[in-house]
C-alpha positions as CSV (number, residue, x, y, z in Angstrom):
1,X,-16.7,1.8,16.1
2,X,-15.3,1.1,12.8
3,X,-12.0,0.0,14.5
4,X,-13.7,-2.3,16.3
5,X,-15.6,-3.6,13.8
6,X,-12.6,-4.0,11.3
7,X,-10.6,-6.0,14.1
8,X,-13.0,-8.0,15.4
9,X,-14.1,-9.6,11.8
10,X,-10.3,-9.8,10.8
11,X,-9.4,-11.9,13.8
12,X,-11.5,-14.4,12.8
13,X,-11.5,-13.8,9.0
14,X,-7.8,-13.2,8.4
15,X,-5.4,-14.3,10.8
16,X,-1.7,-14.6,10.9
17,X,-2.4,-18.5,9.5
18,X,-4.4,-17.2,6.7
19,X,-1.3,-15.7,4.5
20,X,0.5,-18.9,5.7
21,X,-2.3,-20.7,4.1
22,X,-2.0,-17.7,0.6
23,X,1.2,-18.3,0.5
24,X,0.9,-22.2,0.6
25,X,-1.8,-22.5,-1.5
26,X,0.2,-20.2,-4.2
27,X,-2.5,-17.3,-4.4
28,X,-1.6,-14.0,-3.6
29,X,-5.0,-13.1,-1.9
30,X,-8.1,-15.1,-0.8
31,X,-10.9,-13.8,-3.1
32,X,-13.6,-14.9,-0.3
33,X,-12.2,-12.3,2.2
34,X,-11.9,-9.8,-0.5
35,X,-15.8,-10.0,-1.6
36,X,-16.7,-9.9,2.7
37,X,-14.9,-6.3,2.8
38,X,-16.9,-5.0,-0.6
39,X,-19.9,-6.5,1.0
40,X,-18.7,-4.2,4.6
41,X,-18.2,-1.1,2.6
42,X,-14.8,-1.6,3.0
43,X,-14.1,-1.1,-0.5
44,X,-16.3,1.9,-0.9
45,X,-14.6,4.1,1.5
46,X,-13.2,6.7,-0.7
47,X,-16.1,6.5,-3.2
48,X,-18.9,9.3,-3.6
49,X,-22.0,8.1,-1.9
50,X,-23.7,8.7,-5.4
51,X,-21.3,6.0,-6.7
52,X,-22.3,4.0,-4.8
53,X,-19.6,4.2,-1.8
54,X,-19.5,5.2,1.6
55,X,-17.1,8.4,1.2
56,X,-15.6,8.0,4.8
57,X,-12.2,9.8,4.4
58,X,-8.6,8.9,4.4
59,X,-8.6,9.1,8.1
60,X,-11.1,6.0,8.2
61,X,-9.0,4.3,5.0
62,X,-5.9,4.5,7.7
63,X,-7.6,2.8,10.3
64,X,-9.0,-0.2,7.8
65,X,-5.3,-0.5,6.7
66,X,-4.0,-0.4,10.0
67,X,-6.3,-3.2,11.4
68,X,-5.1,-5.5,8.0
69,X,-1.6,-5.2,9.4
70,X,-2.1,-5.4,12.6
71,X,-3.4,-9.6,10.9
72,X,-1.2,-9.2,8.2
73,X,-4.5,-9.3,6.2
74,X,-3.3,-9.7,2.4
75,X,-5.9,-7.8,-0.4
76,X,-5.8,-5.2,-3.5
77,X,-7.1,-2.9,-0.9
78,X,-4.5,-0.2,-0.5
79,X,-4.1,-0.4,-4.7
80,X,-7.9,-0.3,-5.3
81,X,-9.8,0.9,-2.6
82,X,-7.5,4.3,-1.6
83,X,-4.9,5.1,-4.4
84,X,-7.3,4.2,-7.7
85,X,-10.4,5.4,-5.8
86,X,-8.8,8.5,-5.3
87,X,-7.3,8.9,-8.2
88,X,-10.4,8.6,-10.3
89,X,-12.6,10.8,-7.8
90,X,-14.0,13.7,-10.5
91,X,-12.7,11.9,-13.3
92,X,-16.2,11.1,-14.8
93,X,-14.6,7.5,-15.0
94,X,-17.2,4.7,-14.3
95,X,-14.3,2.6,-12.8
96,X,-15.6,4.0,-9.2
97,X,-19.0,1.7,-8.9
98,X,-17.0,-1.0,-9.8
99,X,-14.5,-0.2,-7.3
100,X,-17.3,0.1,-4.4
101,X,-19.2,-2.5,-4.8
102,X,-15.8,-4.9,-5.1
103,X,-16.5,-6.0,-8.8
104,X,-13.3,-3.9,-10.3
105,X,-9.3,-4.8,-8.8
106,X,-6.9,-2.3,-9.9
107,X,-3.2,-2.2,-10.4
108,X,-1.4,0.9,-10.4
109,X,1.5,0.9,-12.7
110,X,4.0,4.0,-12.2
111,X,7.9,2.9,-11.2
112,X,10.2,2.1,-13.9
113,X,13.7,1.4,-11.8
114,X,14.3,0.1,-8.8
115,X,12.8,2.8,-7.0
116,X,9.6,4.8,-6.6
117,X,10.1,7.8,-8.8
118,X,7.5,8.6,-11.1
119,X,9.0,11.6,-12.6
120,X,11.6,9.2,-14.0
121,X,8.5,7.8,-16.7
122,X,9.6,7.2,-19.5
123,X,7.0,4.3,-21.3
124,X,5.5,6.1,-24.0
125,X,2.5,7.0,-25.2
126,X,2.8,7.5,-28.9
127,X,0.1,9.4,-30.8
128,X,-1.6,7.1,-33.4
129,X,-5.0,8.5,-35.2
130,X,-7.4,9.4,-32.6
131,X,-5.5,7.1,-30.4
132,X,-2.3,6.1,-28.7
133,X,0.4,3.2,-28.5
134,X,1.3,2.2,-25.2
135,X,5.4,0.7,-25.0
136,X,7.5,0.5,-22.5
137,X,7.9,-1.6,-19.0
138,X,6.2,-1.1,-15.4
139,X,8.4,-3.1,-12.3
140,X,7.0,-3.7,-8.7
141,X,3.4,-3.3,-9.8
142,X,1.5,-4.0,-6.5
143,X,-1.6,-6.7,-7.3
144,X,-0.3,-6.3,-10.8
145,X,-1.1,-10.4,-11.4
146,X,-4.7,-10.0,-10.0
147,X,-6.2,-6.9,-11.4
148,X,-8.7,-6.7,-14.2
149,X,-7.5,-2.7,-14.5
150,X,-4.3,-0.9,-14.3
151,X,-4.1,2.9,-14.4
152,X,-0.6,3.6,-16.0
153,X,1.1,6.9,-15.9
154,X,2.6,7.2,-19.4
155,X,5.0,10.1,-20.9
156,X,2.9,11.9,-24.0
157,X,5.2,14.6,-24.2
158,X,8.9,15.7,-22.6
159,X,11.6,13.7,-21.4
160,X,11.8,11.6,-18.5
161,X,12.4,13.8,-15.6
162,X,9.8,15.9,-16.3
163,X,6.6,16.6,-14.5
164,X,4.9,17.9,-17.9
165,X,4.4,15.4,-20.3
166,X,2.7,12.4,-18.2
167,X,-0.6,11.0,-19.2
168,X,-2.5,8.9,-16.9
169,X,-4.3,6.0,-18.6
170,X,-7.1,3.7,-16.9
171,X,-6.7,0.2,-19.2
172,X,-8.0,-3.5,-19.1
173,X,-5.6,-5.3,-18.0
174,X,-6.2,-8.3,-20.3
175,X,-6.2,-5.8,-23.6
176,X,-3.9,-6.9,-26.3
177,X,-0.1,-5.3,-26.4
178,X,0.1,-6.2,-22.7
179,X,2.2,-8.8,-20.4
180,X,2.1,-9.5,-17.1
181,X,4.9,-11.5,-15.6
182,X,4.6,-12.6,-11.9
183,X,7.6,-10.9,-9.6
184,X,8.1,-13.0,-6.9
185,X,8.4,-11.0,-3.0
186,X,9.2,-12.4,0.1
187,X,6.2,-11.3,1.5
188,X,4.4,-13.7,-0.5
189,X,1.5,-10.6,-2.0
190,X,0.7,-9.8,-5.8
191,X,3.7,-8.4,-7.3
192,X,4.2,-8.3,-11.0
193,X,6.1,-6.5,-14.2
194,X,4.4,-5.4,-16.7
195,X,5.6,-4.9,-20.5
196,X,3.5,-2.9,-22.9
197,X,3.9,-3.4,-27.0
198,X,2.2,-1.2,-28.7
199,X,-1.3,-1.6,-26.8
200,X,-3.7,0.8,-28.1
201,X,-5.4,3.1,-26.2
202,X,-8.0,5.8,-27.0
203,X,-9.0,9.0,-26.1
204,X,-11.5,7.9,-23.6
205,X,-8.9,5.9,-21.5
206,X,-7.7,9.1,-20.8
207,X,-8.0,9.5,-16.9
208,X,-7.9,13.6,-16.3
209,X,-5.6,15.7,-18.5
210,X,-3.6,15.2,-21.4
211,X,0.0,15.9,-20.6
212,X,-0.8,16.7,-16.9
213,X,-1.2,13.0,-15.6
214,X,1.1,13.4,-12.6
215,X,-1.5,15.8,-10.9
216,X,-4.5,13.6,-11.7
217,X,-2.3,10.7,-9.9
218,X,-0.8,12.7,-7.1
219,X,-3.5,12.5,-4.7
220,X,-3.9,9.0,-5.1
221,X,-0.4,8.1,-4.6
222,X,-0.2,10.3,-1.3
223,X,-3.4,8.8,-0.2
224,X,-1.5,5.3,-0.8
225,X,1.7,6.5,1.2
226,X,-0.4,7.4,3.9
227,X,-2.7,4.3,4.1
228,X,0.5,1.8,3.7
229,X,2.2,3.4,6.3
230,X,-0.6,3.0,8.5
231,X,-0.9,-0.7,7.7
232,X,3.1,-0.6,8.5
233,X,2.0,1.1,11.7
234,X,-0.5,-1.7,12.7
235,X,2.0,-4.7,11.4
236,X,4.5,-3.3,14.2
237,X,1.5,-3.0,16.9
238,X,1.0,-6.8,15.8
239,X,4.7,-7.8,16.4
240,X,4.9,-6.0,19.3
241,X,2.1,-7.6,20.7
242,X,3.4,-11.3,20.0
243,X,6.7,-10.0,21.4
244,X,5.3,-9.0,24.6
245,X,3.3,-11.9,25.2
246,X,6.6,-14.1,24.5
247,X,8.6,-11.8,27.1
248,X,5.4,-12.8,29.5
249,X,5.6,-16.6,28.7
250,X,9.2,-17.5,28.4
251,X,11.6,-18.0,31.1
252,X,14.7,-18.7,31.8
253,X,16.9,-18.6,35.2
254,X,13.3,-19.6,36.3
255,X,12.1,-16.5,35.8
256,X,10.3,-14.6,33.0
257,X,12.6,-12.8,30.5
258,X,10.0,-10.2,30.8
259,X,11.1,-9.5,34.6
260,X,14.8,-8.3,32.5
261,X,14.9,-4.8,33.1
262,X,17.0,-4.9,29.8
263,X,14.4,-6.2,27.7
264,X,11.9,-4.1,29.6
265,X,13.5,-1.1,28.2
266,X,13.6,-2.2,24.8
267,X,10.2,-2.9,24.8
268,X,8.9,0.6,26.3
269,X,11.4,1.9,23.6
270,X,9.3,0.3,20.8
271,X,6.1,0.9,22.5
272,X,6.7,4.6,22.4
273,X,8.0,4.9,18.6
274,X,5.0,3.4,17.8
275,X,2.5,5.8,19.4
276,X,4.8,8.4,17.5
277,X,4.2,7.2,14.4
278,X,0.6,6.6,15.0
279,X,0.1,10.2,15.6
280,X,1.9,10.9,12.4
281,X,-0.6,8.8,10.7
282,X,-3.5,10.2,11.9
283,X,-2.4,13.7,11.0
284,X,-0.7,12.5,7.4
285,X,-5.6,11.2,7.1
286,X,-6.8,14.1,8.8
287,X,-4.1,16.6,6.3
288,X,-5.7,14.2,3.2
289,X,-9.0,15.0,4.0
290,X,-9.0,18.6,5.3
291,X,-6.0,20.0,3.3
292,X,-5.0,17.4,0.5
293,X,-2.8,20.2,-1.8
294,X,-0.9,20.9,1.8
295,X,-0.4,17.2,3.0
296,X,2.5,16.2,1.5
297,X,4.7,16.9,4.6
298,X,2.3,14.7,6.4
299,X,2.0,11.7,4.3
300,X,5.8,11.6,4.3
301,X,6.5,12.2,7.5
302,X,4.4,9.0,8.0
303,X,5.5,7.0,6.0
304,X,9.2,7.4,6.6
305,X,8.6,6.9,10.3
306,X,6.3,3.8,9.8
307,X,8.8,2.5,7.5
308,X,11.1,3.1,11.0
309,X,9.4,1.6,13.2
310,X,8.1,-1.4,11.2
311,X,11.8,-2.2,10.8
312,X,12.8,-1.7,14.8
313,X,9.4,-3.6,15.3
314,X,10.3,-6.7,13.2
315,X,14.2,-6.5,14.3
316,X,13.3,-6.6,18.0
317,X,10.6,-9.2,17.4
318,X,12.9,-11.5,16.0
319,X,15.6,-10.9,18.8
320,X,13.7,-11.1,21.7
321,X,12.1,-13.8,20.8
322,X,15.7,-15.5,19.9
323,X,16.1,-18.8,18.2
324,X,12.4,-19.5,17.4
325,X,11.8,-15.8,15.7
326,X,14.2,-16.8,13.0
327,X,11.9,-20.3,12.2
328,X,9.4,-20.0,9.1
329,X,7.4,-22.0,11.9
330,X,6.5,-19.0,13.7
331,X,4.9,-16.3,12.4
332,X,7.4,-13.3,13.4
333,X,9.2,-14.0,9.9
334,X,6.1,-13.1,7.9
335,X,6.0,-9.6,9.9
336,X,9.6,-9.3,8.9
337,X,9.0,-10.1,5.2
338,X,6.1,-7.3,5.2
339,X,8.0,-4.5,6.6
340,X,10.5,-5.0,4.4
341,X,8.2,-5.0,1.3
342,X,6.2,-2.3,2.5
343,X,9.3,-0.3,3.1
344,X,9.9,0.2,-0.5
345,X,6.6,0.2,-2.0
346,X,5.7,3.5,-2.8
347,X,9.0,5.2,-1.8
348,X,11.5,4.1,0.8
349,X,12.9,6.1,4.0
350,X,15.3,7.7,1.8
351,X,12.7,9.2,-0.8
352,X,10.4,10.5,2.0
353,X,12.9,12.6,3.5
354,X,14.0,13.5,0.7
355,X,10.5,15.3,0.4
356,X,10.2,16.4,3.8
357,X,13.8,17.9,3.5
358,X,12.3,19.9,0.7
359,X,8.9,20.5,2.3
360,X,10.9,22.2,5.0
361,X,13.5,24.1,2.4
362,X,16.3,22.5,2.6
């Protein structure tokens, strides 16, 4: 039911056209679409009923953000909705009404470098009276431009490297000491850096435990992982769909292209990784909500496949649908441009097996 419900208001809410019109228009999001999902619950769906959210589990996250890519559906949900929401669950932070009911956008601000590794921190967090001074840079910070909050894992103590040490912080984003500057993607979403000069923080931005922020965070990075590799799984249900119907429509020889048993193949190939990977997902929502201390296998495992497929998905797209895929006129591009954004967000192919090897020993 919620699947149903999700695609059938997306269709007509956020299609395709709608991030050509974003991106047109210069806006990373439309605000509109944004205030429809809080008013659906949408936004609520890792929050406590008695904060005011619907508390559906990571399992129905997944299938929210695999219905937005399945559109291409461009919002700060994956940010604020699943890896903020989670994060702050227990906390005692009053950031999770805000979050349900839509009024609060959050950025999450972790990678340094040009890769997701947030044991690399090393923007510190200086003691200063009761307080701390914030300095230091945050790249590739997803809705970084839009939000009105940033949670910002900071290094209080060690060297970067370590797991001890990190501090999470949950800080307005328009407090003094801190610059956003607008990093450009080619999938035309919120992207921005972030610089900090000596913003001051207190004790009561403190989100968790001093010195142990990494494990306050973790949960809400996995639940991010899994949810954008779900969205990754429904952008390459959506380009395989549009692919399919081109092999159905287009001829040549005067016949369909879709009567090539060539082509055939390839397309059962792509059909079949992607019910793969969609059984990864489901188990990477279903490990989050039954086991989340045990599901990092699973989140990686699903995101390193949908990170797969999405690329096969686009590639084939693109090639099969020959001369015209390659046009910013048709909408295959913008699949492209998503996968590949999405591939490195929150760890690449490389990083997740990288954990899985070591989930498995190796």
């Amino acid at each position: 039911m919620l699947r149903d419900s999700a695609r059938g208001f997306l269709s007509e809410a956020s299609p395709v056209s709608a991030l050509r019109a974003n991106r047109d228009q210069g806006r990373a999001f439309d605000p509109a679409l944004w205030r429809e999902m809080a008013q659906m619950g949408w936004t609520g769906v890792l929050v406590p009923e008695e904060q005011g959210g619907a508390d559906m589990g990571h399992r129905a996250a997944g299938i929210l953000a695999e219905e937005m890519g399945t559109v291409l559906a461009a919002s700060p949900f994956i940010s604020t909705a699943v890896i903020a929401a989670t994060a702050l669950r227990g906390s005692g932070n009053g950031g999770l009404e805000k979050i349900a009911s839509g009024d609060a956008i959050y950025a999450v601000a972790v990678d340094e470098g040009a890769k997701h590794a947030p044991l690399k921190t090393a923007l510190k967090a200086e003691k200063s009276g009761n307080g701390f001074r914030l300095s230091g840079a945050k790249t590739f910070v997803a809705d970084g431009a839009s939000a009105d909050r940033v949670l910002v894992l900071a290094r209080t103590a060690g060297a970067a490297g370590e797991a001890d040490g990190l501090t999470l912080f949950d800080i307005d984003a328009t407090r003094a000491g801190l610059q956003r500057d607008v990093t450009g993607t080619v999938d035309s979403r919120d992207h921005a850096r972030f610089t900090f000069d000596g913003l001051e923080a207190t004790g009561e931005d403190v989100v968790g435990e001093l010195d142990n922020g990494l494990a306050t965070l973790r949960h809400g990075l996995q639940a991010g992982q899994a949810a954008l590799a779900a969205e990754l799984t429904g952008l390459s249900g959506g380009a395989y769909a549009m692919t399919v119907s081109y092999l159905k429509e287009r001829q040549q020889f005067g016949r369909t292209i879709g009567s090539f048993q060539a082509l055939q193949h390839r397309a059962a190939h792509l059909w079949s990784e992607i019910e793969v990977t969609a059984s990864a997902v489901i188990n990477a929502g279903r490990m989050l909500d039954e086991a989340p201390d045990q599901a990092t296998l699973a989140v990686s495992v699903a995101k390193a496949r949908a990170t797969a497929t999405a690329k096969l998905a686009v590639m084939e797209g693109v090639q099969m649908h020959g001369g015209i895929g390659m046009t910013d006129e048709f909408d295959m591009g913008f699949f492209m441009k998503r996968a590949r954004v999405g591939a490195e967000w929150l760890g690449d192919y490389g990083y997740h097996a990288a954990q899985v090897a070591a989930a498995r020993g190796f």
